[in-house]
Backbone bond lengths (Angstrom), bond angles and torsions (degrees), N, CA, C in turn:
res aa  C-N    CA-C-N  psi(-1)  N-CA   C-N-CA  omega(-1)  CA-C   N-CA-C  phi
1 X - - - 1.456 - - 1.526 111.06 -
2 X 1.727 104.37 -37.42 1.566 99.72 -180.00 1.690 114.79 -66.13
3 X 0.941 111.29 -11.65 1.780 123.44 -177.59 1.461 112.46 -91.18
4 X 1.578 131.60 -17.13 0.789 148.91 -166.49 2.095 108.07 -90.88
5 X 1.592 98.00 -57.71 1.481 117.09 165.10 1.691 108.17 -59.37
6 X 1.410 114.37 -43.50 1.231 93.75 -174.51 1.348 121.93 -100.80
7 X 1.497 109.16 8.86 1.780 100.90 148.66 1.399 107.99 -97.30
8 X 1.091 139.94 17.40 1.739 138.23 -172.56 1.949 79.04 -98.88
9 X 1.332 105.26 -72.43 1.425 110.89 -165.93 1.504 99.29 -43.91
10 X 1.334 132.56 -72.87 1.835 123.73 166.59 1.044 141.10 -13.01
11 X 1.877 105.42 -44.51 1.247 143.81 151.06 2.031 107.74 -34.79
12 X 1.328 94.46 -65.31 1.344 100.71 -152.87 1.701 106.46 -77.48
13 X 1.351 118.07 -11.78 1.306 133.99 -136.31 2.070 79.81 -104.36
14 X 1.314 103.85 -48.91 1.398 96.00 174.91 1.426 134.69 -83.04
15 X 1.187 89.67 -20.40 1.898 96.28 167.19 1.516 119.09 -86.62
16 X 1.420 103.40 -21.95 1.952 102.46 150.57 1.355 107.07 -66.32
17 X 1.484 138.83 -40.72 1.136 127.80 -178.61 1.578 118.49 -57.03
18 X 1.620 102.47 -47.40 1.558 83.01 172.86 1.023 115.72 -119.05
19 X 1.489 127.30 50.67 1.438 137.70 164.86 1.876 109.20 -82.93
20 X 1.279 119.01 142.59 1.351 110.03 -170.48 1.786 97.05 -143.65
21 X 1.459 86.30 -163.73 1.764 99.17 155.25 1.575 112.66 -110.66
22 X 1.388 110.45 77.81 1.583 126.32 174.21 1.264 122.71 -61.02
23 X 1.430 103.21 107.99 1.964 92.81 -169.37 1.605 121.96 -72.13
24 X 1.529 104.05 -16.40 1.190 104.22 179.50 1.541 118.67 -67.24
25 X 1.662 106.53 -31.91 1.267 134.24 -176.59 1.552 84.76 -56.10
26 X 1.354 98.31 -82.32 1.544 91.20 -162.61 0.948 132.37 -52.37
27 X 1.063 125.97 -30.64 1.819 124.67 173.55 1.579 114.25 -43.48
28 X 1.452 105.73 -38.01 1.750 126.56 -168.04 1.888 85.48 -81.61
29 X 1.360 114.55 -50.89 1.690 88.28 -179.16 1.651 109.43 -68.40
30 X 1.411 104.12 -45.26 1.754 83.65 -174.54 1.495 120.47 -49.65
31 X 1.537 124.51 -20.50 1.537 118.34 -164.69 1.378 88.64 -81.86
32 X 1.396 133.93 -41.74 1.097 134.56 -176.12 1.451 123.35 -48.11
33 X 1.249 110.39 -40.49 1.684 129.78 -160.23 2.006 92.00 -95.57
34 X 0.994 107.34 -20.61 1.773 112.31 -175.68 1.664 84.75 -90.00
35 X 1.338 142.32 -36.45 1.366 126.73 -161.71 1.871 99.30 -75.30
36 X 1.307 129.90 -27.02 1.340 127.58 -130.13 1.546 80.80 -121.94
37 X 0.938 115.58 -16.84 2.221 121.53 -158.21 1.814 79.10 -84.17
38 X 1.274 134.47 -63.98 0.876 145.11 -141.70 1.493 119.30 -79.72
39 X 1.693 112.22 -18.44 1.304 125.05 152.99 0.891 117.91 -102.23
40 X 1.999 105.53 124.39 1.322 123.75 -178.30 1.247 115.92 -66.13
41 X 1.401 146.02 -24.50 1.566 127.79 169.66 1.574 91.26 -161.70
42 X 1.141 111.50 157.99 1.761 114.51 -178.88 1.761 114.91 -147.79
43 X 0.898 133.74 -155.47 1.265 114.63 -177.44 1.651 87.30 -165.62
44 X 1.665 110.09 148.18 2.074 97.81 -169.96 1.957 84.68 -159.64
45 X 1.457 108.68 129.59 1.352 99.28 151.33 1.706 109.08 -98.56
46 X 1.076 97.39 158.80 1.317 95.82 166.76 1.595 114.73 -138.86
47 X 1.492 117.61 161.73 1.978 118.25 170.65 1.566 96.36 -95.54
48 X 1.564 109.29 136.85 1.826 129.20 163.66 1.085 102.00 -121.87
49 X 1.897 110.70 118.82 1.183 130.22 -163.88 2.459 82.56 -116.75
50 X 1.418 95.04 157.01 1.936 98.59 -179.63 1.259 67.44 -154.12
51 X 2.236 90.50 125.95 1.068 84.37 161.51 1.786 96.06 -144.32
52 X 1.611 126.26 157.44 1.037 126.69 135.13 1.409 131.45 -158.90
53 X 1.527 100.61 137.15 1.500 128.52 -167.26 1.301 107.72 -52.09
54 X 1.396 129.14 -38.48 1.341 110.88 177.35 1.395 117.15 -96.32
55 X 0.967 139.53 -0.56 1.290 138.54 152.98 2.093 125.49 -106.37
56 X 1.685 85.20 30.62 1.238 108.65 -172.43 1.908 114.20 31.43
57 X 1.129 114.86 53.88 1.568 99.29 168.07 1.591 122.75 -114.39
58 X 1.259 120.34 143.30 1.420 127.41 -164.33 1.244 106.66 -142.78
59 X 1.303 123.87 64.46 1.460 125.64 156.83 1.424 130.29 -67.08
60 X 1.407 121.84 149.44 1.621 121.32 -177.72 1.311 93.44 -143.43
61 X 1.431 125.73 157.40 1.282 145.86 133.62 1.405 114.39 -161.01
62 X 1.482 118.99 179.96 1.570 134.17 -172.23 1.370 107.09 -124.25
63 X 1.533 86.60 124.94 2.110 100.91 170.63 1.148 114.53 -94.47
64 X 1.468 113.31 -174.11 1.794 123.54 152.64 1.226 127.69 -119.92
65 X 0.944 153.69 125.62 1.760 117.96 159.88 1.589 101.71 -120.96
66 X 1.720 108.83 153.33 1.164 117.44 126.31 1.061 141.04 -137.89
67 X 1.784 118.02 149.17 1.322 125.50 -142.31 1.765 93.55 -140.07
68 X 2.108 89.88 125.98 1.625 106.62 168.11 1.405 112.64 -115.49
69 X 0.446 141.74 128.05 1.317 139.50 172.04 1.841 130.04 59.41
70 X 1.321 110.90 -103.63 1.471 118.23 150.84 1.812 109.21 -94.30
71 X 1.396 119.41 5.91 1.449 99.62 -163.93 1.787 87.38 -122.08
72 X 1.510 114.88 166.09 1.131 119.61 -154.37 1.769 99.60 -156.79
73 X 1.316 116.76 164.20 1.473 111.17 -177.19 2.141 92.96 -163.94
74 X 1.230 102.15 110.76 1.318 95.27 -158.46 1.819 98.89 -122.77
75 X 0.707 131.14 120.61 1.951 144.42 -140.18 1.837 93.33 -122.83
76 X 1.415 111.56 96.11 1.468 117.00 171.17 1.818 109.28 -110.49
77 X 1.359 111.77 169.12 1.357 94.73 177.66 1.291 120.63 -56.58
78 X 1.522 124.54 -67.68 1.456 122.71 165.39 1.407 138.66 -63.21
79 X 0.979 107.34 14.06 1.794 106.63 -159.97 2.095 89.38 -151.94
80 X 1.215 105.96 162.02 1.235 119.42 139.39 1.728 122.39 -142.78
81 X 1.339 134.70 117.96 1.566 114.99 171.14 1.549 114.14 -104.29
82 X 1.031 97.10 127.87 1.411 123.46 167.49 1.574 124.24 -73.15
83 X 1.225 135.36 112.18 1.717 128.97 170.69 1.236 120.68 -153.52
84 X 1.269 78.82 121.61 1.676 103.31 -175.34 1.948 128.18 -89.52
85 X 1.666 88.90 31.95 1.444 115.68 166.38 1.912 84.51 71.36
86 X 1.312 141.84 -13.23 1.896 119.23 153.32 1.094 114.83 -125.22
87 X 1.599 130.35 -20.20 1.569 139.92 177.13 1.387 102.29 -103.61
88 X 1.530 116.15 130.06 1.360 95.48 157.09 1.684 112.51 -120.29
89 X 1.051 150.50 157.61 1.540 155.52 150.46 1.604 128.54 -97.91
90 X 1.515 91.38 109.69 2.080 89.47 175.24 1.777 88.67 -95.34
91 X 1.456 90.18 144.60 1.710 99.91 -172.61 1.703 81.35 -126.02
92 X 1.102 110.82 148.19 1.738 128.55 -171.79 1.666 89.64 -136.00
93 X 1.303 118.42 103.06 1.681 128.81 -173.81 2.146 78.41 -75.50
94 X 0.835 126.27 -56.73 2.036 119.56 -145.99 2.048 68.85 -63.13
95 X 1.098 145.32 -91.70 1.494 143.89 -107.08 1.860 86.06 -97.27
96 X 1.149 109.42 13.82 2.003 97.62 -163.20 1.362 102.13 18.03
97 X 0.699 111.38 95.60 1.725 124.69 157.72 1.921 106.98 -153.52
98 X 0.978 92.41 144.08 1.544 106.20 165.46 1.748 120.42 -125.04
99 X 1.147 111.64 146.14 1.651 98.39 -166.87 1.817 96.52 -130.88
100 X 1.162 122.63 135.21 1.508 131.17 -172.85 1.210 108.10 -115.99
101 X 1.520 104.40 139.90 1.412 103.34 -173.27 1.953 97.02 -154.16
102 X 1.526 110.72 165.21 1.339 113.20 -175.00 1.734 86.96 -79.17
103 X 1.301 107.72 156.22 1.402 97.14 159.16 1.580 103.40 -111.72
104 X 1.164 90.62 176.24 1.798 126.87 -157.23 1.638 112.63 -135.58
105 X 1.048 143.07 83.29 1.199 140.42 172.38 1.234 116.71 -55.41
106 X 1.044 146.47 -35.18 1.634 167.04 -140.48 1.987 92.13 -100.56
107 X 1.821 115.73 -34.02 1.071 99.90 -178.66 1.133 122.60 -107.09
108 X 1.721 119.08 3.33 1.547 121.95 150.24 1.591 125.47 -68.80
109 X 1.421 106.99 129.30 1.530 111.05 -176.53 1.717 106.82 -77.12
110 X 1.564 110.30 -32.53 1.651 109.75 -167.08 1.589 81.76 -120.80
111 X 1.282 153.76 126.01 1.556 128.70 159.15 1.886 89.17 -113.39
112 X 1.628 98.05 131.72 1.363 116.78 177.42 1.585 116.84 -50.00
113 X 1.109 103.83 -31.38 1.843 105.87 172.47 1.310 109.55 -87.99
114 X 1.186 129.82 5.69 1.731 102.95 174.63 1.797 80.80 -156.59
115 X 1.674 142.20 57.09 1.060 130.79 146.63 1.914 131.55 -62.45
116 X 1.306 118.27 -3.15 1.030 127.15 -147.23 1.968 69.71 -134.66
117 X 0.868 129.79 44.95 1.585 128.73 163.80 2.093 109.00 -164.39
118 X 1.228 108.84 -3.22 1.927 108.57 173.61 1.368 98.60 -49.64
119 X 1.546 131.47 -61.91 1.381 123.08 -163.70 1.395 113.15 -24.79
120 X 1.217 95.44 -32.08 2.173 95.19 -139.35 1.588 95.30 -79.59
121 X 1.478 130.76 -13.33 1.566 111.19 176.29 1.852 99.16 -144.83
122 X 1.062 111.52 131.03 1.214 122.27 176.96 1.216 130.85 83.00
123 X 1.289 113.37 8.19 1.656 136.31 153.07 1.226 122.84 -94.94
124 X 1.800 109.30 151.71 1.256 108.25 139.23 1.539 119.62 -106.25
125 X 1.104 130.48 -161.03 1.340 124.18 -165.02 1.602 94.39 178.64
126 X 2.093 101.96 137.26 1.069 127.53 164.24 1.709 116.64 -154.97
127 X 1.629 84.06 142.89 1.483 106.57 167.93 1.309 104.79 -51.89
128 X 1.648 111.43 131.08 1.853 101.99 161.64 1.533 105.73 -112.64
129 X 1.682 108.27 -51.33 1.715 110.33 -179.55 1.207 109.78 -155.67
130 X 1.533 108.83 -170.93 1.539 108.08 150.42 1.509 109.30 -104.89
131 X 1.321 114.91 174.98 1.241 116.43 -157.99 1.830 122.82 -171.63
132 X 1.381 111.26 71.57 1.393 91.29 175.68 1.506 153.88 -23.23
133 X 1.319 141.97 74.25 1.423 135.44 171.63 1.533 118.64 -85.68
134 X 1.400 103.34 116.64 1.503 81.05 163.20 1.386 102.16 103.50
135 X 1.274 143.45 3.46 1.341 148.82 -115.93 2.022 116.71 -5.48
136 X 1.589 94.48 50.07 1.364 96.35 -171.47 2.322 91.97 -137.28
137 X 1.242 100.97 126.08 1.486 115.66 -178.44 1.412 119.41 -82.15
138 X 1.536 86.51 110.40 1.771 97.79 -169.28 1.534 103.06 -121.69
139 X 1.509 101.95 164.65 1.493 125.15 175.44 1.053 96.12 -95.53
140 X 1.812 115.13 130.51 1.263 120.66 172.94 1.497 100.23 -112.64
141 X 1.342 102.63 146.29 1.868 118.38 -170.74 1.438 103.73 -141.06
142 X 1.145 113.75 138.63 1.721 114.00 155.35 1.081 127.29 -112.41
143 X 0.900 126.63 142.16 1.426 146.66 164.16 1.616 148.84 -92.07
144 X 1.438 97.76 77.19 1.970 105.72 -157.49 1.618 100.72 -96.85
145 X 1.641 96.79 113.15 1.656 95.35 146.56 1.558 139.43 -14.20
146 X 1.388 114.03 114.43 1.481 91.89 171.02 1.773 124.40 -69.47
147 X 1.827 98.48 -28.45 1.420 111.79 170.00 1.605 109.26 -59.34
148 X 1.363 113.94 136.27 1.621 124.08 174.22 1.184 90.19 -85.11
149 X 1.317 160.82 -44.11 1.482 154.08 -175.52 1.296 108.74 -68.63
150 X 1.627 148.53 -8.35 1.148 118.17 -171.30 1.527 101.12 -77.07
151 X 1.413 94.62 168.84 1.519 123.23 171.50 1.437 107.90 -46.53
152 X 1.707 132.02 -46.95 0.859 103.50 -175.49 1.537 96.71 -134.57
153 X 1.371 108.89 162.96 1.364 109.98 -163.62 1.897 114.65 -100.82
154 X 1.423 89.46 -8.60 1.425 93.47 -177.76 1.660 98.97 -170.16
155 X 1.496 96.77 137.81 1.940 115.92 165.83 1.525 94.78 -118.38
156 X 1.473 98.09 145.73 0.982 91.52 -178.57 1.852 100.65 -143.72
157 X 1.180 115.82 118.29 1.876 130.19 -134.55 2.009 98.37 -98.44
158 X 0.667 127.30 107.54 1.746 124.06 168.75 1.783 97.79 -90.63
159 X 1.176 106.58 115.81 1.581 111.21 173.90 1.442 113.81 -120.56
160 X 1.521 113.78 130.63 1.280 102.93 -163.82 1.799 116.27 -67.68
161 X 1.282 142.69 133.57 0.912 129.13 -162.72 1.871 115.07 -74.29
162 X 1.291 119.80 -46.89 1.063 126.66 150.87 1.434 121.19 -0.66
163 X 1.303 92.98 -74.48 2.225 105.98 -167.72 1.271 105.37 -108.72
164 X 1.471 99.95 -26.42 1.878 85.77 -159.47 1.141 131.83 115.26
165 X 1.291 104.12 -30.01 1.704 133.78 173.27 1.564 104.89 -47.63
166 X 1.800 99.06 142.29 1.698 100.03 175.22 1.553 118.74 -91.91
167 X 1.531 118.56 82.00 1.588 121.07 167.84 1.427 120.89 -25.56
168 X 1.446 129.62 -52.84 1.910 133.43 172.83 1.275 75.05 -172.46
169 X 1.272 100.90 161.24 1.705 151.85 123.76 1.438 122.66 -84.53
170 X 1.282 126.27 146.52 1.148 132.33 157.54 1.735 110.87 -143.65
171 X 1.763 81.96 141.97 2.058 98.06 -177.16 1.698 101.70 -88.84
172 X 1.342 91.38 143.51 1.753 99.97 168.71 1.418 112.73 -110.89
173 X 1.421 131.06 87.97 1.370 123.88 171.29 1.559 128.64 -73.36
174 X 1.068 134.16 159.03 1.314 139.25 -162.78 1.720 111.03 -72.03
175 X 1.418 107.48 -17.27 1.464 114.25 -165.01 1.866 97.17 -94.22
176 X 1.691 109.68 0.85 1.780 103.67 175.79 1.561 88.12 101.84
177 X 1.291 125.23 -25.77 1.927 109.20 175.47 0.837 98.89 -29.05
178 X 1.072 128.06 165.03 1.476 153.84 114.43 1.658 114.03 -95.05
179 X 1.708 135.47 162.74 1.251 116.31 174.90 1.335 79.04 -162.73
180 X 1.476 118.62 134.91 1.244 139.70 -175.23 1.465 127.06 -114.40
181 X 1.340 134.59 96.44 1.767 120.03 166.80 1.347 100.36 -94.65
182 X 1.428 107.74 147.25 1.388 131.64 169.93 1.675 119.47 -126.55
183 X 1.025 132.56 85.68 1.554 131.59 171.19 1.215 117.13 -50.48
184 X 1.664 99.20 116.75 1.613 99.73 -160.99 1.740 95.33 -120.04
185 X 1.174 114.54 -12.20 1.724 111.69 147.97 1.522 111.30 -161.90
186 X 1.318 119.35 146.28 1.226 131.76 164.20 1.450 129.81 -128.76
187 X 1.571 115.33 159.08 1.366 100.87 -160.03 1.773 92.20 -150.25
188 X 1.162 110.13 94.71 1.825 141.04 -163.18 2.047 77.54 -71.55
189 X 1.465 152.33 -36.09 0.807 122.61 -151.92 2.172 103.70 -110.09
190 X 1.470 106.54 23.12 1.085 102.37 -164.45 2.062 113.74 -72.25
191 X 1.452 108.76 152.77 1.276 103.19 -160.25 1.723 97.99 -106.41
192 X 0.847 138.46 95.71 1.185 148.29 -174.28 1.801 133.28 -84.26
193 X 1.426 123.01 100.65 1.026 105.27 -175.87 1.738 131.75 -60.32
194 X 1.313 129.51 149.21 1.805 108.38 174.53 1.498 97.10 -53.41
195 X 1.153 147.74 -30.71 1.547 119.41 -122.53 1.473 94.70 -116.66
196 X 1.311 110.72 -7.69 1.530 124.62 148.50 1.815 119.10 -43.39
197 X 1.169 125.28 -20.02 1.041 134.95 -172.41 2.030 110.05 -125.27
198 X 1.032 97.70 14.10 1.273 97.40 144.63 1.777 124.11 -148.27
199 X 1.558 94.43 151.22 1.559 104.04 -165.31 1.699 103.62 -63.59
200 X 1.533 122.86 143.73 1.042 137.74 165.51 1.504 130.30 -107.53
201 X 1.235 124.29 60.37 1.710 123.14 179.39 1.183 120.78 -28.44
202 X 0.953 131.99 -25.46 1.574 139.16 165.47 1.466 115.46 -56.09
203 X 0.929 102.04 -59.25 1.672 116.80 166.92 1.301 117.88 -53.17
204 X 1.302 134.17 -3.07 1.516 144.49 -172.07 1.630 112.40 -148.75
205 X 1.382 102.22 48.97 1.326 98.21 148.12 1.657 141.09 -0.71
206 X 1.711 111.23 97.51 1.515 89.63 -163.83 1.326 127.44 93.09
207 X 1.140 119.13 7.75 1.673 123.25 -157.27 1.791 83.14 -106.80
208 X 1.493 99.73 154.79 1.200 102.24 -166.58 1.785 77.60 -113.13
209 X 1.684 115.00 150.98 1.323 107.39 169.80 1.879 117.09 -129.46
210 X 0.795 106.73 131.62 1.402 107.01 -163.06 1.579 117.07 -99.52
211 X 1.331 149.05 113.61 1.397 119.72 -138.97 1.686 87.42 -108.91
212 X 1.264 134.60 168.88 1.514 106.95 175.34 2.015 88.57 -159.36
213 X 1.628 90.76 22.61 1.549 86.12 167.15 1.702 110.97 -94.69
């Protein structure tokens, strides 16, 4: 594991080196961030693959989200969180419990309602190529912290070149993670109620609720 951190950290040490403010990069995030600003709520599953080679792990499963505005509702196997852009709720269906909390934007690293906007403070960002995934041709960009302490040291964005659209991301953590989303459908015209985005105890029978504001 110690061999693992210290080629991740090596890893990270050179792609801060040539991580910048890439204009080409950016132009490809701004078209990106103008495609996603402009739809009012949408609905996307996506596959999250964790993986690492030296401690052999290969996890998969499939999410949901949907996202209006600042508020978001994101459907994992064990968990669901709910946020309604000031409350948020992780609901745990196996333990019925739900746990409430103020939210905090400042302490999400990826937040599902505004992923298609991280560039704009506390990055740098560069063009690397193009790059088939998927048999679909994307612009690949990275995205390095200017902080040496964040959690993760690198995203790294496949955008389809075509539309603009975000094909996956993947996080590079210091411990050799890797963590992968892949959008495996989306739907830019979904009609979304507000009240979808906040938790209902009533509706969950039995739910234990935990307040933690």
């Amino acid at each position: 594991m110690k061999k693992a951190i210290l080629v991740a950290l090596l890893l990270g040490a050179s792609v801060s080196l040539r991580a910048q403010y890439d204009p080409k990069a950016l132009e490809i995030l701004e078209a990106m961030s103008k495609k996603y600003k402009a739809i009012p709520s949408f609905e996307a599953t996506f596959s999250y693959t964790l993986t690492n080679e030296t401690e052999k792990i290969n996890e998969e499963f499939k999410g949901k989200m949907m996202v209006k505005g600042d508020k978001y509702r994101l459907t994992l196997p064990e968990q669901e969180v709910i946020n309604n852009g000031t409350t948020i709720w992780t609901y745990l269906p196996e333990a019925k419990e739900v746990n409430i909390d103020n939210f905090d934007a400042t302490s999400e690293d990826l937040n599902p309602s505004k992923f298609y906007e991280i560039y704009k403070k506390g990055f740098k960002y560069l063009y690397l190529e193009d790059k088939t995934e998927g048999g679909v041709v994307c612009e690949v960009v990275d995205l390095v912290p200017e902080k040496r302490d964040a959690q993760y040291f690198k995203v790294r964005m496949n955008i389809v070149k075509k539309d603009k659209s975000i094909h996956s991301w993947t996080m590079f953590d210091k411990a050799g993670n890797l963590y992968k989303y892949s959008i495996t459908k989306f739907n830019p015209a979904a009609k979304i109620d507000d009240a979808t985005f906040t938790f209902d105890p009533k509706k969950y029978p039995g739910v234990e609720v935990v307040d933690l504001r």
